[in-house]
C-alpha positions as CSV (number, residue, x, y, z in Angstrom):
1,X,166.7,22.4,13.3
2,X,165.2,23.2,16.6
3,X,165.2,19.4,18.1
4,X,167.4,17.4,20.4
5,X,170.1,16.2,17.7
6,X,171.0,19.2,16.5
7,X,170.4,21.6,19.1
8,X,170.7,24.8,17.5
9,X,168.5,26.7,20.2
10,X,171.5,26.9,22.3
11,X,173.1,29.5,19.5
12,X,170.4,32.1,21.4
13,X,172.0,31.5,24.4
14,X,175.6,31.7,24.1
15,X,177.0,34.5,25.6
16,X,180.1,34.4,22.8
17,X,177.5,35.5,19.9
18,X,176.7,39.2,20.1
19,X,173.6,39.9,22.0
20,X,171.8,42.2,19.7
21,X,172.4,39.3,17.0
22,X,170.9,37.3,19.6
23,X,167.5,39.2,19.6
24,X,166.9,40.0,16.3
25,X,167.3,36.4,15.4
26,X,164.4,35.6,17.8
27,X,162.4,38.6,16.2
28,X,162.6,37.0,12.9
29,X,161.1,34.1,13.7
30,X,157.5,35.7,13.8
31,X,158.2,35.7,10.2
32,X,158.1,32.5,9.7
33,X,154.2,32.5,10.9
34,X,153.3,35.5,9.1
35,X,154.7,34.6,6.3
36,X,154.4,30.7,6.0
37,X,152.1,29.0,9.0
38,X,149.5,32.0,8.2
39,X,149.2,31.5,4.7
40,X,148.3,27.9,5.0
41,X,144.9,27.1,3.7
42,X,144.8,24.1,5.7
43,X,145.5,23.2,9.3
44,X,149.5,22.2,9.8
45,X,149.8,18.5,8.7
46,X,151.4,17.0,12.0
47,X,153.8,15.0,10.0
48,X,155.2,17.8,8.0
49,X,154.8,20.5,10.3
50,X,155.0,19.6,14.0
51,X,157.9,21.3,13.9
52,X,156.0,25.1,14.3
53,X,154.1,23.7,17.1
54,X,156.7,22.4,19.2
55,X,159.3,25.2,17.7
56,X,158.4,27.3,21.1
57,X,158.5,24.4,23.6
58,X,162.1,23.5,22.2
59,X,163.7,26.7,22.4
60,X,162.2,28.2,25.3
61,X,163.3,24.8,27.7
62,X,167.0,25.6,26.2
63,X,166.4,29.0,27.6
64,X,165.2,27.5,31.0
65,X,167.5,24.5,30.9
66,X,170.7,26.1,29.4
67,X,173.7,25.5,31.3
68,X,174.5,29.2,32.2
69,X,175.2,29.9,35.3
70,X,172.7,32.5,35.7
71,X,169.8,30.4,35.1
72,X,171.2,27.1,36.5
73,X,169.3,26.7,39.4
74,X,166.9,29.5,39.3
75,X,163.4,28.2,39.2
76,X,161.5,28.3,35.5
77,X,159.3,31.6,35.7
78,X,161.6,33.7,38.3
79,X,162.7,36.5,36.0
80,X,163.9,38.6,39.0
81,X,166.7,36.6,39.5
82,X,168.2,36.6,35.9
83,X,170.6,38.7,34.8
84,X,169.9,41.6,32.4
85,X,171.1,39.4,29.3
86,X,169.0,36.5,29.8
87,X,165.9,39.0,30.9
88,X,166.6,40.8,27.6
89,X,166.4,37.1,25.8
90,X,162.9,36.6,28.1
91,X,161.3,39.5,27.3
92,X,162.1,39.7,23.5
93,X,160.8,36.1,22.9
94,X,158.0,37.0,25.0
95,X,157.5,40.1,22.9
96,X,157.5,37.7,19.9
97,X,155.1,35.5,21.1
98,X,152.4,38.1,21.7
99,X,153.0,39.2,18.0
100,X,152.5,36.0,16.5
101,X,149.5,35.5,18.9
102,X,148.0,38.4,17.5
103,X,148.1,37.2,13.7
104,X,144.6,35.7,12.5
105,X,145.6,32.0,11.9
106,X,144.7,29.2,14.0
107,X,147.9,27.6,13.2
108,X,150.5,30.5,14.1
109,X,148.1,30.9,17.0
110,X,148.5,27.5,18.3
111,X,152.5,27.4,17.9
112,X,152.2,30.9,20.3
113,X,149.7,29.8,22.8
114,X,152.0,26.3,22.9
115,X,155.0,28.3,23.8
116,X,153.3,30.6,26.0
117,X,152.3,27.5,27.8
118,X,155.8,26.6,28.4
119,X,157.0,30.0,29.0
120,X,156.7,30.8,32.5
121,X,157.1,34.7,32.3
122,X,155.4,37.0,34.7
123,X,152.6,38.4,31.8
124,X,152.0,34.8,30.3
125,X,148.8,34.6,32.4
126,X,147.0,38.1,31.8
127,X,147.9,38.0,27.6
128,X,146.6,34.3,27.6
129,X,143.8,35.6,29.4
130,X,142.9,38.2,27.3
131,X,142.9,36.2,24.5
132,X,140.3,34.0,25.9
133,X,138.2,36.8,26.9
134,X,138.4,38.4,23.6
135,X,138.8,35.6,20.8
136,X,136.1,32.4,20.2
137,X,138.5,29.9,18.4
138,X,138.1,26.2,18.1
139,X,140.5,25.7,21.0
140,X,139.5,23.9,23.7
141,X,139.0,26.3,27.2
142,X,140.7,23.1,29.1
143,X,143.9,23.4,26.9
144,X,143.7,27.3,27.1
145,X,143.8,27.6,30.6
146,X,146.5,25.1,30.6
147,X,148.9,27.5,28.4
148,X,147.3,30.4,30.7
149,X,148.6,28.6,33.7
150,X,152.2,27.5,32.3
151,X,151.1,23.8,32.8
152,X,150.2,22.7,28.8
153,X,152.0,19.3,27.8
C-alpha cells in the first residue's frame, strides 16, 4: 500500500487533496497499532507483517523526498525552512508517532522508534531519549541511539 509500486504515500502530500483530510488520515494510522500490531500475542511475523515496521520509513522519505517545491532541496530535518503546510504534515505525523510510542507493545513500539529514526524532526532526539531513560525493553541501546540520532537503517 505504502511501497514503491504503488506509492500511495504521496496522497499525504498533494497539495490538490484538502489539508485537514491530509492530517486526519495520518492521525488514523495510530489505529492501526492500537488496534491491530498491539493486540498481537506474538512478535510481527516479518513475512506477513514487515509492512508496520517499514510503514514509517516509507512515508516519511515521501515526505522528505516529495517533489514539492518547498522541500526540494531543503535538507532532511530543517523544519524552519518548510512552509506552514508541510510543517503542519511534520508535526502531526510526529505527534503520531509519540502516540504510538507510548502504547505498551513491543511491536507498535518498534514501527514508532523505526520511523522516528528516519524522521529527522527537531524533538526526535529528546522523546527517543526519554524513552530510553524511562523504558527497559528488549531493544538493543546500539539500535536505540541510532533512531535517537536519525541515523537507523
Amino acid at each position: 500500500m505504502w511501497g514503491a509500486n504503488l506509492r500511495l504515500y504521496e496522497f499525504l502530500f498533494v497539495s490538490s487533496v484538502p489539508l485537514e483530510s491530509r492530517l486526519s488520515c495520518i492521525r488514523s494510522m495510530y489505529h492501526v497499532c492500537s488496534d491491530y500490531v498491539s493486540q498481537l500475542e506474538r512478535e510481527p511475523d516479518p513475512e506477513i507483517e514487515s509492512g508496520i515496521y517499514m510503514w514509517w520509513d516509507l512515508i516519511l522519505h515521501g515526505f522528505w523526498d516529495s517533489s514539492r517545491p518547498v522541500v526540494r532541496g531543503t535538507w532532511r530535518g530543517d523544519a524552519l525552512k518548510l512552509d506552514s503546510e508541510s510543517r503542519a504534515l511534520l508535526d502531526v505525523l510526529f505527534d503520531t508517532l509519540k502516540r504510538i510510542l507510548a502504547i505498551p507493545s513491543w511491536a507498535s513500539q518498534q514501527s514508532a522508534l523505526h520511523g522516528l529514526g528516519h524522521f529527522y524532526h527537531p524533538d526526535v532526539h529528546q522523546t527517543v531519549q526519554r524513552f530510553i531513560d524511562s523504558n527497559p525493553t528488549r531493544f538493543s541501546l546500539e539500535w536505540l541511539e541510532q533512531c535517537r540520532d536519525c541515523k537507523v537503517l
